[in-house]
C-alpha positions, 0 to 999 in steps of 0.5 A: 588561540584556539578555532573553533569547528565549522559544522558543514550541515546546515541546520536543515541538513541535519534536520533531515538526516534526524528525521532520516534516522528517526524514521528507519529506527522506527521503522525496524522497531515496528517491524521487529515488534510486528513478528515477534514470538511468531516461528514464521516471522518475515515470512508472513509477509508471503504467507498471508497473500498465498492464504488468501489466494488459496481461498479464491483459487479454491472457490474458482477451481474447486467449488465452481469446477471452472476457471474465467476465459478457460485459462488453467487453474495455475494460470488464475492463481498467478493472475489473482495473485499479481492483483492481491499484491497492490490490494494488501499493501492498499488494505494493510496501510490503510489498516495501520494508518488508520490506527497509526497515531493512537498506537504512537500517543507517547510520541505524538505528544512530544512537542518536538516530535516531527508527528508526520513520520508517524503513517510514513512508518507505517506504510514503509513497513507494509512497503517491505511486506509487499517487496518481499510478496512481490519477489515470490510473485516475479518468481512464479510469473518467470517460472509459467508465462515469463517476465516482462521488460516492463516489470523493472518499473514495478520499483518506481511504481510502488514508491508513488503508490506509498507517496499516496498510501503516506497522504491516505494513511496521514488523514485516515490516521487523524480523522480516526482519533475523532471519530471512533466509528471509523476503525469499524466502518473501514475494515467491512469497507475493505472486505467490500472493496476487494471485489469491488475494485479490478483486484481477483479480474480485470476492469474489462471483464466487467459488463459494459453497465459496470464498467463505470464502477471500475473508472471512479474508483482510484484503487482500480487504477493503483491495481491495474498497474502493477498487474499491467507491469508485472503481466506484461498484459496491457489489457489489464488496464481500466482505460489504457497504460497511459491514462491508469498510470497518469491517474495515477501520478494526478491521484498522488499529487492531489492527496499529497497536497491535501495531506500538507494541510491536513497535517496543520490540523492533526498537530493543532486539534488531533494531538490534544484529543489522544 
């Protein structure tokens, strides 16, 4: 009599540890497929933020011939620096979330295909760009002002901030395949959003009229965090450390319960218009 072997995966263990696999194949795919034929590669990951920073270095140094508060042309470098971080992890999940299920219809038509993997892909591969923006960024701010105890808690703090890029890039991605008109309203809403969001100053640089914008604004919270923790500078905050870091946990809560009822909506209606 032969026995038969007992599987000791429960069906929603194995459930999870598919979706696990699915998740980081594809992942590695996107990634793989982002930077092919380029000479750079991962690179670019740390190419764009320096790029970027040097065009608003440039105009505050050399255009302007002075620098905020007196402080010295590498000292705001590394300071816009540690706020264009958060903000291109921001803007690229948004960008790619919001294009997230149209470039994966194959998949997201498949009946059996767990769709809700489809903005975590995408924003767990923006989350390895920043990780990589975010090492050279440690680097400088050890090399010119010294790091912080507080910069250990950058890891913890960009997984809740993907939690809520996942919610962001989930809706954003299903709202977009009904309506068009979002893939050209967002990307100008971006370029707007940079300088309205704390990202190149901080929150208490603004007139005592504008300061309002700052505190209704979420994003203002997401980036004044990690410019906080990497800084060391708690004066980088939009109301306190305190408060901007409960924003920010109460925002990730909120979007993530949104996020489970939108998905209801994205397999019932958004599938069949791809």
């Amino acid at each position: 009599m032969t026995s038969v072997a007992h599987d000791p995966l429960s069906p929603a263990r194995r459930r999870t540890l598919h979706r696990l696999h699915v998740l980081t194949e594809l992942t590695w795919y996107e990634v793989r497929q982002s930077y092919a034929g380029t000479a750079a590669g991962l690179l670019w990951a740390v190419l764009e933020p320096l790029l970027l920073l040097g065009t608003y270095v440039l105009l505050y140094v050399v255009f302007r011939g002075s620098t905020p508060g007196g402080a010295s042309g590498l000292d705001l470098a590394v300071m816009m620096f540690a706020g264009l971080v958060p903000w291109l992890f921001f803007a690229n999940c948004v960008s790619r979330g919001l294009a997230s299920y149209q470039s994966h219809t194959p998949l997201v038509r498949q009946i059996n295909f767990p769709i809700e993997l489809i903005p975590v892909v995408s924003v767990v591969q923006v989350l390895i760009e920043t990780l990589i923006a975010s090492v050279l960024l440690l680097s400088l701010i050890a090399m010119t002002r010294g790091l912080s105890a507080a910069a250990l808690l950058l890891v913890p703090y960009y997984l809740l901030f993907a939690v809520f890029m996942v919610c962001v890039a989930s809706v954003i991605g299903g709202i977009a395949v009904m309506l068009p008109d979002l893939r050209r309203i967002v990307p100008v809403a971006l370029r707007i959003g940079i300088f309205l969001s704390p990202v190149l100053y901080a929150a208490s640089d603004l007139p005592e009229s504008l300061r309002p914008l700052a505190t209704i604004n979420p994003v203002a919270y997401f980036v004044a965090v990690p410019k906080m923790l990497v800084l060391g500078d708690a004066g980088r905050a939009v109301v306190s450390p305190a408060v901007d870091t409960l924003v920010c946990v109460t925002i990730s809560v909120m979007s993530a319960a949104v996020a489970i009822v939108f998905h209801r909506y994205v397999r019932s209606t958004v599938v069949d218009h791809l």
